[in-house]
N, C-alpha and C positions, 0 to 999 in steps of 0.2 A: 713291730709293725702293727700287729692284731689292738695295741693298747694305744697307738696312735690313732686307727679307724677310731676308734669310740671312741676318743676326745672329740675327733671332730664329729663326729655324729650327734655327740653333746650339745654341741656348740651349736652346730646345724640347728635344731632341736628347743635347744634354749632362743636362737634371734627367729625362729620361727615363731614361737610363743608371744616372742615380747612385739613382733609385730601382727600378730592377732588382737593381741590385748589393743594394741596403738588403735586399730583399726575396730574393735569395738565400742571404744572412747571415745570415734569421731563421728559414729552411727549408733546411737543407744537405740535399743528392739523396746519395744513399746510391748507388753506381754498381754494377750486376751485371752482369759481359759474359755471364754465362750464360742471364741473362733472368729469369734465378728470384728469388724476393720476399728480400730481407734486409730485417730477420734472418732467419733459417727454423733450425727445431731439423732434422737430420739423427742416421746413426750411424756410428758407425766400421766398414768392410768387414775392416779387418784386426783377426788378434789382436795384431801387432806392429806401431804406427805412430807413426812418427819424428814429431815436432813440433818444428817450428823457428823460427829468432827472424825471418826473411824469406820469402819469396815467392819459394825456387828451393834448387838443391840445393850452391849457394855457400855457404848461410848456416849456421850448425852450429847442430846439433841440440841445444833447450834441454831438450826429454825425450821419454822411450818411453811411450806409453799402452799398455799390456797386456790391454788388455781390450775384445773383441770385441763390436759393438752396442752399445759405452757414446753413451749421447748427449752429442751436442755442439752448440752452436747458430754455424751461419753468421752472421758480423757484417760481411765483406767478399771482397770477391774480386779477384785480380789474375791476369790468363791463365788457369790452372789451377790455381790455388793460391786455398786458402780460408784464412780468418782466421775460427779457431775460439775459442771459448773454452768450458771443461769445468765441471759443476758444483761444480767449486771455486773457481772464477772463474780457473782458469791461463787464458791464451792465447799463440795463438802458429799458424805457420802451417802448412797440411796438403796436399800432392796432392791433386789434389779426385779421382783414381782409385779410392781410401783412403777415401771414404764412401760410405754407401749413402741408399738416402731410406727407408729401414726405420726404423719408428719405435717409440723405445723410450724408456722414462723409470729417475729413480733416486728412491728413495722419498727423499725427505726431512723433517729435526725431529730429535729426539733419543727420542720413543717409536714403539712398533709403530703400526701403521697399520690398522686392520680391512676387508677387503677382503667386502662383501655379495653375496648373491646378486643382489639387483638394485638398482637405486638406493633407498636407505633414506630415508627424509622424517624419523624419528623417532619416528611414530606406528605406524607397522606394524610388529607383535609378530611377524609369520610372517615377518617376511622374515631369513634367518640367516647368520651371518657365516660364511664358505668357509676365510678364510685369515688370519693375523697376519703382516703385512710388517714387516721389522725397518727401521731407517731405513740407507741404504746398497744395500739390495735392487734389482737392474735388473729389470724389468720389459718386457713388451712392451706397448704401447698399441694395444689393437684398436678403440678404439672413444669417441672425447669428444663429449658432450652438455651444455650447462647446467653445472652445478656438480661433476657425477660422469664419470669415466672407467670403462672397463670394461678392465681390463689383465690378463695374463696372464703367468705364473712357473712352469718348474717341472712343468709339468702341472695348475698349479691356476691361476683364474680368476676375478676378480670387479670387481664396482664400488667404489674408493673416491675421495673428495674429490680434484676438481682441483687444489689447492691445496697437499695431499701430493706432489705429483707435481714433479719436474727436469724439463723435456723439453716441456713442451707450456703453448704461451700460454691467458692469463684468458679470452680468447672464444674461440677458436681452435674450431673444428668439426672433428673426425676420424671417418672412418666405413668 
């Protein structure tokens, strides 16, 4: 009797396991040693920052991004290395010294972008557009609500569609 218990407790035991395992295979954990939520959009702290094909300063440099406060979205981490990838979908890996959590966006589409004074509904005739964003234009994001952001270029500032915007997720709340 005592050698039958622990068969089945085996047994128990083992389709417990293998339905763990099932159930990690349908849900992979996405691992951050820093604690911080991936993915997460971030920007670059430098104007000159190496991007490379690994997670250390062995691996050679697949390119230079030139461009300071360009955003890029964290997709993984390893020690202090982040696995970025850029709104043209490069990736590749970065110092995490080399970002900042300043947050900025890149207009995107193939037309200008109308930037309002305040969030526009479509019915309100007073409310006036500030600024035309070309598509490629970096941006700061001061502020996401609902469907409209409120970003800033330039010296000039306004609300347009979240869905113009590189840099910031569909629900995602900034304030």
């Amino acid at each position: 009797m005592r050698y039958l218990n622990f068969q089945i407790f085996i047994l128990l035991l083992v389709f417990c396991s293998i339905g763990a395992l099932a159930n990690a295979a349908d849900k992979p954990e996405i691992y951050s040693n820093s604690g911080l939520e991936l993915p997460r959009f971030v920007s670059l702290a430098e104007s000159k920052t190496n991007v490379r094909a690994g997670p250390g300063q062995k691996y050679p440099i697949k390119w230079v991004l030139n461009r300071k406060s360009l955003p890029v979205e964290v997709i993984l981490e390893f020690d202090h290395w982040r696995k970025i990838i850029d709104h043209e979908g490069q990736s590749g890996w970065v110092f995490h010294a080399l970002l900042s959590g300043k947050r900025t966006g890149v207009i995107i589409g193939s037309d200008p972008v109308s930037a309002y004074e305040k969030p526009y509904n479509g019915n309100d005739e007073k409310t006036r557009v500030t600024i035309e964003l070309e598509p490629q234009v970096q941006v700061k994001i001061d502020e996401c609500s609902g469907a409209w952001c409120n970003v800033s270029t330039s010296g000039f500032s306004g609300w347009i569609k979240r869905k113009s915007i590189w840099g910031v997720y569909e629900h995602e709340e900034i304030d």
